[in-house]
C-alpha positions in Angstrom: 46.5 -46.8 -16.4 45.6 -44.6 -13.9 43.2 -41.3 -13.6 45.7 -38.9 -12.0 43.3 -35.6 -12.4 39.6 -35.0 -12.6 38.4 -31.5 -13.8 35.0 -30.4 -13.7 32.8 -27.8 -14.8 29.6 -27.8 -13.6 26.4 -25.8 -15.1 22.5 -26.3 -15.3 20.8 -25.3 -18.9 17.4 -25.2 -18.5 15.4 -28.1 -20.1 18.6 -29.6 -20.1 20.4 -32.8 -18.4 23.7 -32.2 -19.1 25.1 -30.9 -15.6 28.4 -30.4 -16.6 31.7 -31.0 -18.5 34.9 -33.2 -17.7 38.3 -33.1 -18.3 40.3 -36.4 -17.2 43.7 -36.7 -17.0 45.6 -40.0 -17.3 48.9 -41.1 -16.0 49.9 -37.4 -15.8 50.3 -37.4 -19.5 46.9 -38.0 -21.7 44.4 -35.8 -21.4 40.5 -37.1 -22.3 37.9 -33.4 -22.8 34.5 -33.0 -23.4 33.1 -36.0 -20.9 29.6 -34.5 -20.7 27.6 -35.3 -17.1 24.1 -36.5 -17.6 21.4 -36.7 -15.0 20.1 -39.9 -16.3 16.2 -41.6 -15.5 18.6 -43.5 -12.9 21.2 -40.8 -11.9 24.2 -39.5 -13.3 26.5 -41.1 -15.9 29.0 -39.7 -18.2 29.2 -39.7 -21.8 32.2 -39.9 -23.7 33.1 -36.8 -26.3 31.8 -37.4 -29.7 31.3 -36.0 -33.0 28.4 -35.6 -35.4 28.8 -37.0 -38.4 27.5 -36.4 -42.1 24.2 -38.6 -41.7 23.8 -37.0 -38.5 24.6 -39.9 -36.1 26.9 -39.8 -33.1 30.4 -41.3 -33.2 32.4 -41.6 -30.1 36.0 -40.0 -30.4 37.7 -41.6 -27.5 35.7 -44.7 -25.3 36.8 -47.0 -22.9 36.5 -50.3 -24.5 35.8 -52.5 -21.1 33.3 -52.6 -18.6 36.5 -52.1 -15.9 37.9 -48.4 -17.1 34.2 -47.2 -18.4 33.2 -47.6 -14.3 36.7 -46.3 -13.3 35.7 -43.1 -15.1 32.6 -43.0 -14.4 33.2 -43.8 -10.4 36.1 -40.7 -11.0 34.1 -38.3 -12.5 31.1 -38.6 -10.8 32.6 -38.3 -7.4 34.7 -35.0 -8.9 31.1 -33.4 -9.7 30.0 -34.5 -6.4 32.4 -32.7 -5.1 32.9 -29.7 -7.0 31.2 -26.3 -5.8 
């Protein structure tokens, strides 16, 4: 698998870290939306896209499910907001 396209939108909200919103592509065919930027205690990290659910917990849609592809799109995604104006 391989991250062939990084999108990123970038915003500040006040009293807000989020800094943005991802769209990664994979292998030119599967696209992953809603990857929220945080500005974390200890920098950024991403956050998958979830959903609410009834009792009001969050539930991840789509997650990487090793430690391997969570840093690949982390290390992609990050360095795509770095980089975007």
């Amino acid at each position: 698998m391989k991250i062939t396209s990084v999108n990123v939108h970038k915003f500040e909200k006040e009293n807000s870290r989020m800094k943005g919103i991802a769209v990664v592509t994979l292998d030119d065919c599967f696209v992953v939306k809603g990857i929220r930027i945080i500005d974390g205690d200890n920098g950024l990290f991403i956050a998958m896209p979830s959903k609410t659910t009834a009792s009001g917990e969050h539930s991840d849609i789509a997650h990487p499910i090793n430690k391997e592809t969570r840093q690949m799109f982390e290390e992609a995604v990050i360095k795509a907001y770095n980089e975007a104006e």
